[in-house]
N, C-alpha and C positions, 0 to 999 in steps of 0.2 A: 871685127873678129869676135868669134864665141868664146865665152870661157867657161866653165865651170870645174864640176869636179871627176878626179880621176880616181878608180880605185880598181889596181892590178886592171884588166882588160875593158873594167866596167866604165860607162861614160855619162855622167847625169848635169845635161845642160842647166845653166844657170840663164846667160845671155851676155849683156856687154858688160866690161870689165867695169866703168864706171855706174854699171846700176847694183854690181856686189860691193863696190866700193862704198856705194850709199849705203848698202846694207851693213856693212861693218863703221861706216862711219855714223850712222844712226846710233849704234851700239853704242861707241865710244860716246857721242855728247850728251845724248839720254841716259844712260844706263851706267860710264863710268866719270861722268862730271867732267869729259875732255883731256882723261889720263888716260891714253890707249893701253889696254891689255892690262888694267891695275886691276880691275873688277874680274874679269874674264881672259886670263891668261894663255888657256889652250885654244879659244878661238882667236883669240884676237892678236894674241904674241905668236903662236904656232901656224896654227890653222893660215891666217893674212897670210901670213911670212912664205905659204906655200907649200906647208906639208904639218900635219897633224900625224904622228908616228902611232903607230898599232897600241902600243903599251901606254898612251895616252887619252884611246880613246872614250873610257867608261867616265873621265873626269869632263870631256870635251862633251860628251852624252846632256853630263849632267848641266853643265855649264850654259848649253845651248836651251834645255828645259827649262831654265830662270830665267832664262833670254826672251824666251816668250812668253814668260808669264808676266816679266817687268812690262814688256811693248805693248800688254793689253791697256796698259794703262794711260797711254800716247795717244792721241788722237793722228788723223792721217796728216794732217798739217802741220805733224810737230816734224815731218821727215827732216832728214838730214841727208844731202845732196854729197856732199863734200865736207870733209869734216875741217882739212885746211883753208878751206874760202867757204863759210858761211852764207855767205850773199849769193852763193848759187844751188839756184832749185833745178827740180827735175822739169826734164823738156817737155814732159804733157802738162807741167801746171797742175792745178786744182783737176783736172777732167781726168776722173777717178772713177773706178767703179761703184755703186752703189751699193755691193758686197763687201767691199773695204770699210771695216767698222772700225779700227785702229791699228795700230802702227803693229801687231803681233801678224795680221794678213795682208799686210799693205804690197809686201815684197813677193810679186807674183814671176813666174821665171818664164823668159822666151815661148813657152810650150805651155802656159795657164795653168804651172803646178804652187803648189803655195812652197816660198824658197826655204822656209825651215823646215817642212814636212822633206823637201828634197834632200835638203844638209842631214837632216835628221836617217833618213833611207840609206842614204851613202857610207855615214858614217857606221850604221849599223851592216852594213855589204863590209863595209872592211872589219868590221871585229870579225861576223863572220869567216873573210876570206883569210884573218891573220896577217892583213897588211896594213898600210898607212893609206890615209888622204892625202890627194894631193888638188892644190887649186892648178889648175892649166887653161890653156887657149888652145882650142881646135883648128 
């Protein structure tokens, strides 16, 4: 099943729920020492949980801009698969693109978009539209 993100009528494919999972679970081990949502509260408390509200979006904006400027600093091997079981990686293994220079473009979605440029799109379709994000499954 697809997931990604919803905003009012608009639909911006991410792909399977466990490769956004890596993407927020990347977050948390890297980026908040394995405290979900202590570093990054509007994506990681809000946003995970399912919906990022319109009047939160300009923190979530910003939130997400640190988010990728920490990941440059991650190599592609530092991924994080799951964040509650460790010991598992993703199903392609190391055969990665030669494009993927660290962990800030590693996260490419269903349709070859880089997934923060998409989060990033989305969430700016909902300030414009004056709604909320929502994560879903198509």
């Amino acid at each position: 099943m697809a997931v990604g993100f919803k905003v009012g009528y608009y639909w911006f494919q991410v792909g399977t729920s466990d490769f956004l999972h890596s993407f927020f679970s990347t977050i948390c081990i890297r980026l908040e020492h394995g405290k979900w949502g202590r570093v990054y509260p509007k994506l990681m408390g809000e946003l995970y949980q399912g919906c990022l509200k319109n009047q939160d979006l300009n923190e979530g904006l910003e939130e997400l801009r640190k988010v990728r400027k920490e990941l440059k600093n991650f190599s592609p091997s530092d991924v994080i698969w799951d964040a509650e079981d460790l010991s598992l990686t993703p199903p392609w293994g190391n055969n990665i693109s030669s494009d993927i220079t660290d962990l800030s473009n590693y996260f490419v979605t269903s349709d070859g978009r880089d997934l923060i440029s998409v989060l990033s799109e989305a969430m700016n379709e909902a300030k414009e539209m004056q709604c909320d994000i929502e994560i879903d499954n198509l």
